[in-house]
N, C-alpha and C positions, 0 to 999 in steps of 0.2 A: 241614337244619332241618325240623322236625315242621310240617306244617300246623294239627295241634289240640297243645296245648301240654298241656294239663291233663287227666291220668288220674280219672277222677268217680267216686267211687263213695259207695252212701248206702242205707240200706234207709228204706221209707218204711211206716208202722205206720198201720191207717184202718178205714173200714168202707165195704164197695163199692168196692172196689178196681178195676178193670181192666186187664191188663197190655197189651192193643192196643190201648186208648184214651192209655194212659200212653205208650206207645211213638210212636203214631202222633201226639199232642200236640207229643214232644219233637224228634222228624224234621219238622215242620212248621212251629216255633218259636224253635228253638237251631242255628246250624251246630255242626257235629262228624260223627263217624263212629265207628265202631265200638259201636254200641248194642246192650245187654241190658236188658227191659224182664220179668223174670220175674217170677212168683210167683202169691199167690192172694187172692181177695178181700179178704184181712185184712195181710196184707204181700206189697210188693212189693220186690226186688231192682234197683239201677238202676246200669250200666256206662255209663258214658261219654266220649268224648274231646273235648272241648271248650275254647275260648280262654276263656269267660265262664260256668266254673261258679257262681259265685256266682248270673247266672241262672237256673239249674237247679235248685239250691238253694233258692233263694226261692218257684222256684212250685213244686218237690217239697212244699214246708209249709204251701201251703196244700189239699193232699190229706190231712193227717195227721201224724201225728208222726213226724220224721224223725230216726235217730241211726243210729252206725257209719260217721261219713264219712269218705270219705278223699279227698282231692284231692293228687296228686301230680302234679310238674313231671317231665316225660317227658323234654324236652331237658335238664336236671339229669342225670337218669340215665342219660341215653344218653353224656353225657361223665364218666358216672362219679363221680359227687358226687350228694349226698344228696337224694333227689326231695321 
């Protein structure tokens, strides 16, 4: 069994972006692992593995507009059925 269940992903669209601010927000606030906090002032790219994306979600939106999300169930996949 997976520790973080739910694969996160999301780009988030803004002005003044930060991606260590973003990063170090989301390690300080959300359990999970595996984080990617890329990009550049104007968008940022966000990986995640987390039990409570919706979380993540929530306060990704209120940095900006947020679309391309994908949250996928890892234990699904790893038995082979559709994450």
């Amino acid at each position: 069994m997976l520790e973080f269940k739910y694969d996160t992903q999301l780009l988030i669209e803004g002005e003044d972006l930060d991606e260590d601010e973003i990063y170090d927000y989301i390690v300080e606030n959300f359990k999970g692992d595996s984080l990617l906090a890329v990009g550049d002032s104007d968008l940022i790219k966000i990986h995640y593995h987390t039990n409570e994306p919706w979380l993540v979600l929530a306060w990704a939106a209120t940095l900006g507009d947020i679309y391309d999300i994908v949250v996928e169930n890892m234990e699904r996949q790893e038995a082979g059925l559709q994450g």
